[in-house]
C-alpha positions as CSV (number, residue, x, y, z in Angstrom):
1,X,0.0,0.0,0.0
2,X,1.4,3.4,-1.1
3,X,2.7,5.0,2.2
4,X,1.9,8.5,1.0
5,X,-1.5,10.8,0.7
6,X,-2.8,12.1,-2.4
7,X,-4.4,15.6,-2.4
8,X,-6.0,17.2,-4.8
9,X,-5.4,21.1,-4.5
10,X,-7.0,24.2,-6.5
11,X,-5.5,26.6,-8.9
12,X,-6.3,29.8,-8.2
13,X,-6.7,32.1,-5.2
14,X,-6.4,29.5,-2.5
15,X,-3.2,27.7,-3.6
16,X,-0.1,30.3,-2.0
17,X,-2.4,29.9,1.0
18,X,-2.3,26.4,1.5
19,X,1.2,26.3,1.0
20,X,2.2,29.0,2.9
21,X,0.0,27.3,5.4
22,X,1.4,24.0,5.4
23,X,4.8,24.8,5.3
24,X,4.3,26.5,8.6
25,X,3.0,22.9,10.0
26,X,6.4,21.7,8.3
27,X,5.1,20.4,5.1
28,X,7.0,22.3,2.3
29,X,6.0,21.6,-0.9
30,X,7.0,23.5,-4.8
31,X,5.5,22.8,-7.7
32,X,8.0,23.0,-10.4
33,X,7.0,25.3,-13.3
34,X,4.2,24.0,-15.6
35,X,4.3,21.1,-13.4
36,X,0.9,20.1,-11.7
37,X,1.8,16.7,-9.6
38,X,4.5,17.6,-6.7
39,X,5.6,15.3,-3.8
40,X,6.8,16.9,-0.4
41,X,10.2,15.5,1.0
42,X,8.8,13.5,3.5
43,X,6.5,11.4,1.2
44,X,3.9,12.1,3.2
45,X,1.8,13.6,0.3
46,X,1.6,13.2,-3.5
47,X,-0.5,16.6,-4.7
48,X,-2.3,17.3,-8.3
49,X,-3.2,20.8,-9.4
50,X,-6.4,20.7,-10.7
51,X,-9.5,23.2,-11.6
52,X,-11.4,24.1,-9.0
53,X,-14.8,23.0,-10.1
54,X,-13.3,19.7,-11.7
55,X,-11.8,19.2,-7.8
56,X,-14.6,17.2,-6.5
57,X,-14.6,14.6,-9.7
58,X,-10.9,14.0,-8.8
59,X,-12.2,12.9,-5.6
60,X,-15.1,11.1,-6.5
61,X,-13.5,8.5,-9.1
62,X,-10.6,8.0,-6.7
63,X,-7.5,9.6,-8.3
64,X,-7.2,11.9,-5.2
65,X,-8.4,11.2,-2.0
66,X,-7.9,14.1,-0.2
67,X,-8.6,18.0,-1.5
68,X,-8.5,21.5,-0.2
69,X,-11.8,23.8,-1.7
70,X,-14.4,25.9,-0.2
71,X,-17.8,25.3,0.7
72,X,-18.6,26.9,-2.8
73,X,-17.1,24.3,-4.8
74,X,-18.6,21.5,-1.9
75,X,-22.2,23.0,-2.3
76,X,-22.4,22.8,-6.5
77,X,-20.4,19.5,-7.1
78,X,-19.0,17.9,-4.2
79,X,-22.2,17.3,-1.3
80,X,-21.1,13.5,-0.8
81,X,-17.5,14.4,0.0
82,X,-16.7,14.3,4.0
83,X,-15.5,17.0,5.5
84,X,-12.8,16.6,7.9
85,X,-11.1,19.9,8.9
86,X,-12.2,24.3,8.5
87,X,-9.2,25.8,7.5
88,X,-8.8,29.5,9.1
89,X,-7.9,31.0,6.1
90,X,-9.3,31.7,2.6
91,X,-12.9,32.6,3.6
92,X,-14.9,34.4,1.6
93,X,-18.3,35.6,1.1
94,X,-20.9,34.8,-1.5
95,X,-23.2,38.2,-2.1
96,X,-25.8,39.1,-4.4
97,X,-24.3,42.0,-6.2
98,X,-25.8,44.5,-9.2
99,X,-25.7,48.4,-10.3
100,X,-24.6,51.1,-7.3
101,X,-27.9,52.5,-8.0
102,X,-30.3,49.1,-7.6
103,X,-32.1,47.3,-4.7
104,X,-32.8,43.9,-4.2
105,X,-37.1,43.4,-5.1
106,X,-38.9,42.5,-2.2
107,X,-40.6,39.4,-3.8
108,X,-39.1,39.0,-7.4
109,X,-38.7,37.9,-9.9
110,X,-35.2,38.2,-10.3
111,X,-32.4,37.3,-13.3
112,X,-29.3,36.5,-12.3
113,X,-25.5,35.7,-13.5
114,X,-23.8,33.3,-11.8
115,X,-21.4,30.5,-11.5
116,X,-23.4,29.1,-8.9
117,X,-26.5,27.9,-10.0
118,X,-27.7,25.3,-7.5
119,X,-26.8,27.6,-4.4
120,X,-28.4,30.5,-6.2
121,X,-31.1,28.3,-7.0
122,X,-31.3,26.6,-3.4
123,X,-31.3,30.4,-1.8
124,X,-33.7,32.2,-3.3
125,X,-36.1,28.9,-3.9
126,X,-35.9,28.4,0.2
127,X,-37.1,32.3,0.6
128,X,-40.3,31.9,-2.1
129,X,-38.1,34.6,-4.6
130,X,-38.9,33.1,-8.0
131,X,-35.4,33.7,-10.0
132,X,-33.8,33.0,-13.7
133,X,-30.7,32.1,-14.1
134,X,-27.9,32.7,-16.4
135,X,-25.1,30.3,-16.5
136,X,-21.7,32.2,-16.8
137,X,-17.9,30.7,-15.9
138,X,-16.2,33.6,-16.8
139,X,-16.2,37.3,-15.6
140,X,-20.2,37.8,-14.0
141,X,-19.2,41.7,-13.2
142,X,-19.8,42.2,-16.4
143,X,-23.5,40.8,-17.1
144,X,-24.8,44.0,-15.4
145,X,-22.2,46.1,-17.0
146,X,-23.7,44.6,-20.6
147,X,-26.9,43.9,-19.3
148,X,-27.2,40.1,-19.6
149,X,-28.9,40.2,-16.0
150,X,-29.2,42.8,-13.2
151,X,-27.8,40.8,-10.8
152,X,-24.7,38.5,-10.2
153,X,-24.2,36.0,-7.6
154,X,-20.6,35.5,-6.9
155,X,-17.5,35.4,-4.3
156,X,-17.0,38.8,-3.3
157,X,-13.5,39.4,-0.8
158,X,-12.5,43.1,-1.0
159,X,-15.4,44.2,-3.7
160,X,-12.9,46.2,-5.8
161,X,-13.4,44.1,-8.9
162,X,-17.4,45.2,-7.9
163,X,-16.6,48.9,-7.5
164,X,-14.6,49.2,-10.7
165,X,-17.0,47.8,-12.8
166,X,-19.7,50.6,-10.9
167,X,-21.4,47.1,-8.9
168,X,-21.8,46.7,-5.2
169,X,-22.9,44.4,-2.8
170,X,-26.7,44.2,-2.1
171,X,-27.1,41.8,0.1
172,X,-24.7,39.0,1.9
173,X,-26.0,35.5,1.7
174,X,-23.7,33.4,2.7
175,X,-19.9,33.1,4.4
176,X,-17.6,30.6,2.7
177,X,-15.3,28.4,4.5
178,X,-12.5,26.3,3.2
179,X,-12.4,22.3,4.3
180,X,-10.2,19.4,4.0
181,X,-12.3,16.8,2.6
182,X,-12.3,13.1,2.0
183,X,-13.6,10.5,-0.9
184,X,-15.7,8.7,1.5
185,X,-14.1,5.2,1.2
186,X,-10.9,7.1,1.0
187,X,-11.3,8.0,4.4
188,X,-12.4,4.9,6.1
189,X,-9.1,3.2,3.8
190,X,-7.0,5.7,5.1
191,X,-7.5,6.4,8.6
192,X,-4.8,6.1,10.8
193,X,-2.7,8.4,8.0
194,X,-5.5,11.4,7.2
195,X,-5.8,11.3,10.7
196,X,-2.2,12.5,11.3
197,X,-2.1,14.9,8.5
198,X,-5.2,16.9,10.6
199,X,-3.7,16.8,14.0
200,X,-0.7,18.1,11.9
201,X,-3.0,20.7,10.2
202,X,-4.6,21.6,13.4
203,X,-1.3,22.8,14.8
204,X,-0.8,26.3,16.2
205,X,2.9,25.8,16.2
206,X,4.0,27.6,13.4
C-alpha cells in the first residue's frame, strides 16, 4: 500500500495559501513550473493541481483522495465528499451584487448571472423569490455592466473588482469556508494516515 496521501489542491486564489499554510506545519512543498503533480520530501503527500470545479470529480473516481476547496465548490459538485477539517484561512463571502444604483425586489422575480446555479437556486427557492438564471464561468461583473442580468451572484473578498466595474454588494448570503475533505471510502481506507495529516494541520505551532 502506497505509504503517502494524495491531495488534490485548487489553482487559483487558495493555492499560496495552503502552501504558505502548510509549510508553517512543516510540510514544504514546490510545484516546479508548468508542473501540476509535486511530492513533499517527506513522502507524506503526493499533490495534483487541478480546476477548481473539476476538484470534487478527482475525488469522487478515486484519483485523489484528499482536497482543499471551499464550501462553494462542496455545495455545487462535491455534497457527498466528508468533510474533515475548516481551514482559518481563505474565507470568503458569497453576495448578491448588481448596479450602485439598484435594490434587491422585495418578492421578485429576479435574473441572475452566476457560477453558482444550485446555491443561487437553493437560496432564493428556500425564501419563495422566484429567479432566472444565467449560467456564466467567466467574468459575471460584467453581465450588469452589458446587461445580460441585473444581478450577479458571486464570491466577493475586498469588492474592488465590484466597484470598478460601478457594482456593489446588495445583500450578503452566505460566508464561505474552506475544508479538508475526504472521498468517502478514502477516508475509512486511510484512517490512521489522514488522521495524522489533521492533527498536523490543526497545529498552532508555526
Amino acid at each position: 500500500m502506497s505509504r503517502h496521501l494524495t491531495l488534490a489542491l485548487s489553482k487559483g486564489r487558495l493555492l499560496d495559501q495552503v502552501l504558505a499554510y502548510a509549510s508553517e506545519r512543516g510540510i514544504d512543498i514546490t510545484f516546479e513550473d508548468r508542473k501540476l503533480i509535486a511530492h513533499d520530501p517527506d513522502g507524506l503527500l503526493k499533490l495534483i493541481l487541478v480546476k477548481n470545479a473539476d476538484l470534487p470529480t478527482y475525488l469522487r473516481y478515486g484519483i485523489a483522495g484528499l482536497g482543499i476547496c471551499g464550501e462553494d465548490v462542496l455545495y455545487e459538485y462535491g455534497d457527498e465528499l466528508v468533510r474533515l477539517l475548516e481551514l482559518p484561512f481563505g474565507g470568503t463571502t458569497m453576495a448578491l451584487a448588481g448596479r450602485s444604483d439598484l435594490q434587491r425586489p422585495k418578492w421578485g422575480p429576479m435574473t441572475i448571472a452566476t457560477k453558482f446555479v444550485r446555491f443561487t437556486h437553493d437560496y432564493f427557492h428556500e425564501r419563495g423569490v422566484p429567479v432566472r438564471l444565467i449560467k456564466l464561468d467567466g467574468s459575471v461583473e460584467l453581465a450588469p455592466v452589458l446587461e445580460l442580468a441585473p444581478y450577479i451572484v458571486d464570491l466577493v473578498e475586498t469588492g474592488s473588482t465590484l466597484r470598478a466595474h460601478g457594482l456593489r454588494v446588495i445583500e450578503e448570503l452566505k460566508k464561505i469556508k474552506v475544508h479538508l475533505v475526504a472521498n468517502r471510502a478514502y477516508w475509512k481506507w486511510h484512517y490512521r494516515q489522514i488522521e495524522r495529516l489533521i492533527v498536523r494541520l490543526s497545529s498552532a505551532d508555526a
